[in-house]
C-alpha positions in Angstrom: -4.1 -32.4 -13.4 -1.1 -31.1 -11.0 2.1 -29.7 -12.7 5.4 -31.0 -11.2 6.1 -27.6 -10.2 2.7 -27.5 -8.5 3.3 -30.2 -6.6 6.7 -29.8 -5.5 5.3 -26.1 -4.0 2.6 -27.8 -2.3 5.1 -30.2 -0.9 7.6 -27.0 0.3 4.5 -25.5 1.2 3.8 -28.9 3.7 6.8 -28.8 5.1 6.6 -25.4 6.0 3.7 -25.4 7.8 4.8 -28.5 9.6 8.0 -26.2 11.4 5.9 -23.9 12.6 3.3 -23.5 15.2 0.7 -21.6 12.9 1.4 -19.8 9.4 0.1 -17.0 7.0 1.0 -16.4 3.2 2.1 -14.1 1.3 -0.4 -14.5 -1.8 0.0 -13.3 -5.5 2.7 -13.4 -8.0 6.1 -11.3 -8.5 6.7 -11.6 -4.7 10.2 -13.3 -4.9 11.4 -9.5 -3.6 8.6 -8.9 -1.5 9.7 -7.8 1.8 6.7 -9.0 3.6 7.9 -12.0 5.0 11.0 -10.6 6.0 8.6 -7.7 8.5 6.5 -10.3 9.4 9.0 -12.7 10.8 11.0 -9.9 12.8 8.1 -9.0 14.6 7.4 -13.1 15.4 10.9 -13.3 15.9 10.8 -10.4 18.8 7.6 -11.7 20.7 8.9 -15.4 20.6 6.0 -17.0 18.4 7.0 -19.8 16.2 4.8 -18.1 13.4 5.6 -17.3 10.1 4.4 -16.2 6.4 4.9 -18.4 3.5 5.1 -17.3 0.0 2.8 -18.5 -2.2 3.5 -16.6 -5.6 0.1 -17.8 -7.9 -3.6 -16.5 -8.8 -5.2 -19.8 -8.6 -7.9 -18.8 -5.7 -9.4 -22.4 -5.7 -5.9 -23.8 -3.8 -5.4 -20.5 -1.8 -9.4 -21.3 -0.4 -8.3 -24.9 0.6 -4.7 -23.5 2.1 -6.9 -21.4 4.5 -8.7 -24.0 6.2 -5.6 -25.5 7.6 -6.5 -25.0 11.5 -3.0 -23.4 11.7 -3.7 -20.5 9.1 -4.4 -16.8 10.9 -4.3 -14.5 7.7 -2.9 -13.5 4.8 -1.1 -11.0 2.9 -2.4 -10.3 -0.3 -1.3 -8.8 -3.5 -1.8 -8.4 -7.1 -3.6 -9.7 -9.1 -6.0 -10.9 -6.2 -6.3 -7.9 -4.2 -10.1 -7.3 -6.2 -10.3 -11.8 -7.0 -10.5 -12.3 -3.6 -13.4 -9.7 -2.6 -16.3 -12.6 -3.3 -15.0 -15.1 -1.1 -14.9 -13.1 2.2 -17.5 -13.8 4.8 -17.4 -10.5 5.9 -15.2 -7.6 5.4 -14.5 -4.2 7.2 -15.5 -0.8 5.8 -12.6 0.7 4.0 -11.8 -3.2 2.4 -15.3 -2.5 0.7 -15.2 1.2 0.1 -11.4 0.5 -1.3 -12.7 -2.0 -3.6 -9.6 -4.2 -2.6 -8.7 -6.3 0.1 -4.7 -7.0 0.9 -4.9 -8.8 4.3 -7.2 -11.9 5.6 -8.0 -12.8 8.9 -9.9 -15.1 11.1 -12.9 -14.1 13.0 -15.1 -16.2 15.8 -18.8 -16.0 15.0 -20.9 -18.4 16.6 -18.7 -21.6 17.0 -17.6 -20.9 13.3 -14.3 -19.3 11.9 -14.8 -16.8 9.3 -12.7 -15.4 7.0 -12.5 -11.5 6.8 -10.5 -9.2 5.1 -9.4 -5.6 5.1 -7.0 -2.7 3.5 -4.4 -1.7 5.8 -3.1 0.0 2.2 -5.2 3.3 3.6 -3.5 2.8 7.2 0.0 2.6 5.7 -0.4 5.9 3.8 -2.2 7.5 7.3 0.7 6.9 9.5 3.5 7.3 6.8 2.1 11.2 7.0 1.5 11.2 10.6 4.6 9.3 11.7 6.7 11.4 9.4 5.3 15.5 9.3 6.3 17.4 12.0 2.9 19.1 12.2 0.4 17.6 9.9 -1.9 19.8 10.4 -0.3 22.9 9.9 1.5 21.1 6.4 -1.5 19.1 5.4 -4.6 19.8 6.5 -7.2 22.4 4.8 -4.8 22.1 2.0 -5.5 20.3 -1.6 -3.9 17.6 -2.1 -2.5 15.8 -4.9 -2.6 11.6 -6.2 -0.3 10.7 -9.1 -1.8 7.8 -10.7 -4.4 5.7 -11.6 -4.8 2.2 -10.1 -5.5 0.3 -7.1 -3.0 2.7 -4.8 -4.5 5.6 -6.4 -8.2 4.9 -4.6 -6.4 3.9 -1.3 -4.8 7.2 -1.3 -8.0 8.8 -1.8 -9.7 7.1 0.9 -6.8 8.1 3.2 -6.5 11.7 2.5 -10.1 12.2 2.6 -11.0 10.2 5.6 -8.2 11.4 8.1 -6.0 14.1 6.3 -8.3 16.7 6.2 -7.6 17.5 2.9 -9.9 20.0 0.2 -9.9 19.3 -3.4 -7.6 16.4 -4.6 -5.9 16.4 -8.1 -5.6 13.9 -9.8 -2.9 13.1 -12.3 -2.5 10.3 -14.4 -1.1 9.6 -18.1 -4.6 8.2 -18.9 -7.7 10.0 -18.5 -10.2 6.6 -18.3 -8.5 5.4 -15.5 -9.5 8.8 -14.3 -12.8 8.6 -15.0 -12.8 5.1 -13.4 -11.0 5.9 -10.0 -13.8 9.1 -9.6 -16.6 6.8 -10.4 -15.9 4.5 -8.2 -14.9 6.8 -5.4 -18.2 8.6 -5.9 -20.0 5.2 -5.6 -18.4 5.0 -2.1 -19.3 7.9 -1.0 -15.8 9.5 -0.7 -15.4 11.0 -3.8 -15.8 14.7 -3.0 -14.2 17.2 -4.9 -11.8 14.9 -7.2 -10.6 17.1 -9.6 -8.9 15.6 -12.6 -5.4 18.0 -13.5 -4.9 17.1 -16.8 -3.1 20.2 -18.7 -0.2 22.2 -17.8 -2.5 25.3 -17.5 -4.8 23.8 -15.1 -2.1 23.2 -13.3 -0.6 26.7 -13.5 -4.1 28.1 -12.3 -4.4 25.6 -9.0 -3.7 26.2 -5.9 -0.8 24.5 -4.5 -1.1 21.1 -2.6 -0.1 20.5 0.9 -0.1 16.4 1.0 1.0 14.2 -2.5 0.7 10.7 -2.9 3.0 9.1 -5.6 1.5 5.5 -7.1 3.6 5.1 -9.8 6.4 3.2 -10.8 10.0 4.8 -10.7 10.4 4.6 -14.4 11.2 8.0 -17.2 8.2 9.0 -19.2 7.8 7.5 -22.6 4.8 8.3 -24.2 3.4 11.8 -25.1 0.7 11.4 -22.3 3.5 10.4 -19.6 5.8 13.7 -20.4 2.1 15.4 -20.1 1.5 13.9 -16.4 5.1 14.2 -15.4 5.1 17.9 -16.5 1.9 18.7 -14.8 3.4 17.2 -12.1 6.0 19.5 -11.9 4.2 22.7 -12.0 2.2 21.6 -9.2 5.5 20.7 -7.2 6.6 23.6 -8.4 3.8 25.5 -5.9 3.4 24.3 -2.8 0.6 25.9 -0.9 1.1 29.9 -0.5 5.3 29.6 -1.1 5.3 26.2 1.5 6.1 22.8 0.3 4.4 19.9 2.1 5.3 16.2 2.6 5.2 13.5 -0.7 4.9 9.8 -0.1 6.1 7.8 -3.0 4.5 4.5 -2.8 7.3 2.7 -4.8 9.6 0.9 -3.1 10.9 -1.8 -5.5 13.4 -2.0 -6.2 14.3 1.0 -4.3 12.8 3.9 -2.8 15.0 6.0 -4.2 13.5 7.3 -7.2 13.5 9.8 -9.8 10.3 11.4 -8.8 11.2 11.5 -5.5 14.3 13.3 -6.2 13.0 15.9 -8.2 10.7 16.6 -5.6 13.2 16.6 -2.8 14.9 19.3 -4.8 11.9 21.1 -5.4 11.8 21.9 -1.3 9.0 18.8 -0.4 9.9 16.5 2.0 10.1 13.1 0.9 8.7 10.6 2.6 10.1 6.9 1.1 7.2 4.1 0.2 9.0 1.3 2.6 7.1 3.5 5.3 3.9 2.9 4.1 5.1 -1.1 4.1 6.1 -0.9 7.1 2.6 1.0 8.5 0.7 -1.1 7.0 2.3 -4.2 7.8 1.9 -3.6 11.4 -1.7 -3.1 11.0 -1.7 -6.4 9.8 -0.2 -8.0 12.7 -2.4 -6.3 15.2 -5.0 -7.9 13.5 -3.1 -11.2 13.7 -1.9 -11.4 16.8 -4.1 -9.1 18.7 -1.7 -6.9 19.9 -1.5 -3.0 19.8 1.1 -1.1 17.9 2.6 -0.2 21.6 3.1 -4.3 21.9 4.6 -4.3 18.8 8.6 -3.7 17.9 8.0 -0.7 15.8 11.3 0.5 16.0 13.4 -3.0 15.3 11.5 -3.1 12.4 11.8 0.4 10.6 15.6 -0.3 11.7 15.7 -3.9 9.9 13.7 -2.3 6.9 15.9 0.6 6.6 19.1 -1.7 6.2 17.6 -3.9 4.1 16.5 -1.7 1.2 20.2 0.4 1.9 21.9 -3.6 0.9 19.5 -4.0 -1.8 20.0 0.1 -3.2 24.0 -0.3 -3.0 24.2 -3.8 -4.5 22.3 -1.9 -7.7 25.4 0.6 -7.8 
């Protein structure tokens, strides 16, 4: 039986979807700060579509199935926990959704008279072009370097799939507080067949005795070690900062963005000589992948730079209203 509160969201939901031409969602829970809808709706806004993207902040997958068959639905956002929930009820998805092991956008696909629903993992496009929109000269600060992943999750194997695929990276460390989340992002990268040369960091010495990386990836949240096996990742962290590749830093992307991009890792790497590149560009990358696939359009048709403006003020309101 239907809570009140489930029923009064279906019924905002309804009206919603009534004031616009066609809709997506936003789909998983935390997302009352999300910033999607916000991206979404300037680049709508700017080509003069009556679309938009409704939040829908739940984990029940059985409503979220019968909210896609609305005939004005075109696609999704979608986050935790249903990022890996979702993976059985796609009719088809692209490669890097299924190497990933997580899928963060739907969208609707023609086959024979039929809609379909597909998804993908514009995750491993937003890290891509966060690097490539950002270095100089990614292949003189990147490439044939090692690289270097800070964490353990989801993001971790996203980053791995990007560095490997288009970075041109060697051996990439991995650091993380706990060593069977490890074991489980190398597993399953092997599995996909882009697991090559993963090399687990886990001591300060290891550390002291590896070469420097050229490109990091920082999936962690902005918060100060705790435990014993945090200060151990955090300091192993730090030697390897401490290097660079042969006396150069490279580029970091910190993939945390909430509440600000503005975080402690971040800064001591910024004084440490990297540059820092803040995780509201791989938002913004990656939500424009999404609405190429949604509207159809290239990145060229797209307001790239209204956006990264409009995002840029945004999270400079939200970081001065925490002062």
């Amino acid at each position: 039986m239907e809570t009140q509160s489930q029923l009064f969201e279906m019924s905002s939901i309804e009206d919603q979807t009534e004031r616009l031409d066609r809709h997506g969602f936003l789909f998983g829970q935390k997302i009352a700060h999300s910033l999607s809808p916000y991206l979404h709706q300037l680049v709508y806004d700017h080509l003069g579509m009556k679309w938009g993207q409704i939040r829908l902040d739940s984990a029940d997958m059985q409503q979220f199935l019968q909210l896609v068959r609305h005939p004005s639905f075109y696609g999704a956002s979608v986050t935790m926990p249903n990022k890996v929930a979702v993976l059985s009820h796609l009719d088809e998805m692209t490669p890097e959704c299924r190497d990933v092991g997580a899928c963060n956008t739907l969208f609707l696909r023609e086959r024979h008279g039929k809609s379909i629903l597909c998804g993908t993992n514009t995750d491993v496009v937003g890290i891509r072009d966060s690097f490539q929109h950002n270095v100089s000269d990614p292949s003189a600060a990147l490439h044939n370097r090692p690289a270097l992943v800070i964490g353990g999750g989801g993001a971790a194997r996203s980053a791995i799939y990007a560095l490997r695929k288009w970075i041109h990276v060697t051996d990439i460390y991995l650091v993380n507080r706990d060593r069977a989340e490890v074991d489980d992002v190398m597993a399953h990268c092997a599995s996909r067949g882009f697991g090559r040369a993963l090399r687990h960091v886990a001591t300060v010495e290891e550390a002291q005795a590896a070469e420097g990386p050229g490109a990091v990836v920082a999936c962690v949240p902005d918060i100060d070690p705790q435990t014993e096996e945090e200060k151990r990742a955090r300091r192993v962290t730090e030697v390897l900062l401490d290097k660079g590749h042969r006396g150069h830093k490279g580029a970091m992307l910190d993939m945390c963005y909430n509440p600000t991009p503005f975080t402690r890792l971040g800064a001591i790497a910024e004084d440490k000589g990297w540059q820092v590149i803040l995780g509201t560009e791989a938002l913004i990358w990656q939500g424009l992948e999404q609405d190429k696939y949604w509207t159809g359009l290239g990145l060229d048709e797209l307001p790239v730079g209204k956006v990264q403006e409009a995002i840029g003020d945004k999270v400079a309101q939200r970081s001065q209203s925490r002062l």
